[in-house]
C-alpha positions as CSV (number, residue, x, y, z in Angstrom):
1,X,0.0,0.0,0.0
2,X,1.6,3.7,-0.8
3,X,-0.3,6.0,0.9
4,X,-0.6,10.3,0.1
5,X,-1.1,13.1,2.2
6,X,-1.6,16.6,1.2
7,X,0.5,19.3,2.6
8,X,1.1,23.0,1.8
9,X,3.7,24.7,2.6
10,X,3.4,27.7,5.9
11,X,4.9,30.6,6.3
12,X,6.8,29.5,9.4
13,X,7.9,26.4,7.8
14,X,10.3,28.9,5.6
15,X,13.5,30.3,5.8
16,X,14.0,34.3,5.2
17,X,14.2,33.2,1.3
18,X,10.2,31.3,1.3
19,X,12.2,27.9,1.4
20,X,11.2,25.5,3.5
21,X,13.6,24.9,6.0
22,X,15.6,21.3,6.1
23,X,13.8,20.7,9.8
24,X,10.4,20.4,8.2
25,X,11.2,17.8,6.2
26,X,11.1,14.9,8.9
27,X,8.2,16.8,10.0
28,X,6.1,15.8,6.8
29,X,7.1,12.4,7.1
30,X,5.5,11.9,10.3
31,X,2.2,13.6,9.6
32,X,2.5,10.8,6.4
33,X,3.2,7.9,8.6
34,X,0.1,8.5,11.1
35,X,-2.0,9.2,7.7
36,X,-0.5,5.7,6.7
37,X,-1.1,4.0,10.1
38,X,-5.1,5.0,10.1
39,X,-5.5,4.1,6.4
40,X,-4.2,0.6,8.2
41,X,-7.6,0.7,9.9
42,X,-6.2,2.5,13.6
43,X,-4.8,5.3,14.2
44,X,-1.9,5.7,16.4
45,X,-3.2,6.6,19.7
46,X,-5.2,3.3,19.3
47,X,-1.6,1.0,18.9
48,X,-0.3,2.7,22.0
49,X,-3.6,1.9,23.6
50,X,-3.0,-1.7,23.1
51,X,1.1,-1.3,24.2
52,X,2.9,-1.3,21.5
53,X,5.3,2.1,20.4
54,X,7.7,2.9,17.7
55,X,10.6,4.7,18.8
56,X,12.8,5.9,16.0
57,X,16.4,4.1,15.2
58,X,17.1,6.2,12.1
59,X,16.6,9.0,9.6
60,X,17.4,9.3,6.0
61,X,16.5,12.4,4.6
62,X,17.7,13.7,0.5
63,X,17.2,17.0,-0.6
64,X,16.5,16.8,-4.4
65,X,14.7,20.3,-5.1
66,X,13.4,22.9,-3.0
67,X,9.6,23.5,-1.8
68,X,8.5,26.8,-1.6
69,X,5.8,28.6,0.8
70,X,2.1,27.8,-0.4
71,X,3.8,24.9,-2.9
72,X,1.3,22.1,-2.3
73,X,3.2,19.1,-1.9
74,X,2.1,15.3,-1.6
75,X,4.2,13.2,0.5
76,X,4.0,9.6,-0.5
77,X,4.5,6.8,2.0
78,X,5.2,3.3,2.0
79,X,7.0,0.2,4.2
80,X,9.9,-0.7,2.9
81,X,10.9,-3.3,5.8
82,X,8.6,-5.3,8.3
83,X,9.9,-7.7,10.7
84,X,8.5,-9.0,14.1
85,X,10.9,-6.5,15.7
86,X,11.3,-3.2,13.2
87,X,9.7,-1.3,10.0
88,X,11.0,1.2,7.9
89,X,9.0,3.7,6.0
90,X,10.0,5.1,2.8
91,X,8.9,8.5,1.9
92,X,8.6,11.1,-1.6
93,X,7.5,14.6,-1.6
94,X,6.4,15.9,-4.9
95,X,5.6,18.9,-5.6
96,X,1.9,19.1,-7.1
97,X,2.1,18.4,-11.0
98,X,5.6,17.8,-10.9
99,X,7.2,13.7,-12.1
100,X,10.3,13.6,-9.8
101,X,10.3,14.0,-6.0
102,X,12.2,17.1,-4.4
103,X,12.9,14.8,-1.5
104,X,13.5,11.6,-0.4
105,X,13.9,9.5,2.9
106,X,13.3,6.7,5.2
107,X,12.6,6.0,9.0
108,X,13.7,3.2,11.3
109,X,11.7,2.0,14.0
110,X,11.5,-0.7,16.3
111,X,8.3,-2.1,17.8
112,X,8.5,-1.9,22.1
113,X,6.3,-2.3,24.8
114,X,4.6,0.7,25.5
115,X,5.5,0.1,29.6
116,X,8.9,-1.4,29.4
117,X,9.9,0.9,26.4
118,X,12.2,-2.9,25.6
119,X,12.2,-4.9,22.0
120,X,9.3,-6.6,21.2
121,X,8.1,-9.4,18.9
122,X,5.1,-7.8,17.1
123,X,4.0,-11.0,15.8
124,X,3.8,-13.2,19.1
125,X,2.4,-10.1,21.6
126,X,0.2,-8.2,18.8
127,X,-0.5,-10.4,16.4
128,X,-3.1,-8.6,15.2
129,X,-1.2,-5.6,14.6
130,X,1.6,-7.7,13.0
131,X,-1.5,-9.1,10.3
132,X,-2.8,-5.6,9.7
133,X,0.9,-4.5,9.0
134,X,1.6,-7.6,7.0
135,X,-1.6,-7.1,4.6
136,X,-0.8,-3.6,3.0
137,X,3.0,-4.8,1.8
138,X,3.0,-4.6,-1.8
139,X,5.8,-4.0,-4.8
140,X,4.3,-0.1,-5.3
141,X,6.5,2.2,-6.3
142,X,6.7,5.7,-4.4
């Protein structure tokens, strides 16, 4: 599954030039990955509910073009790795109308236990988290 969520650029996202600052970038990927999580069929809140947090390991992050303030942009998301203990989301921002992405990246997580904060096994604790997960892999491209 590849999922897309609209964002447009804000004036205090921008540097003194209207570009939109390096920070924001990580920023856009998260508001994706929640987007991503409730298309799953729960939101994020709900997977904390049940125990079960994803901490971030690492961040990838490749400038390819600039965004500009008001530039509607489309950050696409997808998993590129899922394992009982971690997943990795890819992302692409694209500029609305535009073919190539201005950015790309990726995000590490693991899967812990909400009260222990300590490495889980997603598939023997939650398995119906890890099933959910499981069914939107797919070969889409970003």
């Amino acid at each position: 599954m590849v999922s897309e969520s609209r964002i447009t650029v804000r004036y205090a996202e921008t540097d003194q030039m209207g570009i939109a600052h390096h920070s924001v970038y990580p920023v856009w990927y998260e508001v994706a990955r929640t987007d991503f999580i409730r298309r799953l069929g729960m939101t994020y809140s709900e997977m904390e509910r049940r125990g079960v947090m994803l901490p971030l390991s690492a961040l990838s992050c490749r400038y390819r073009g600039v965004a500009k303030y008001e530039d509607e942009l489309c950050v696409r998301v997808k998993i590129s790795l899922f394992s009982v203990s971690r997943i990795e989301f890819s992302y692409a921002i694209y500029r609305a109308g535009e073919q190539s992405p201005i950015n790309t990246g990726t995000t590490l997580h693991g899967w812990v236990d909400r009260e222990t904060f300590r490495p889980l096994n997603l598939k023997k604790k939650h398995p119906e988290i890890y099933d959910l997960v499981q069914s939107s892999l797919g070969d889409e491209a970003l």
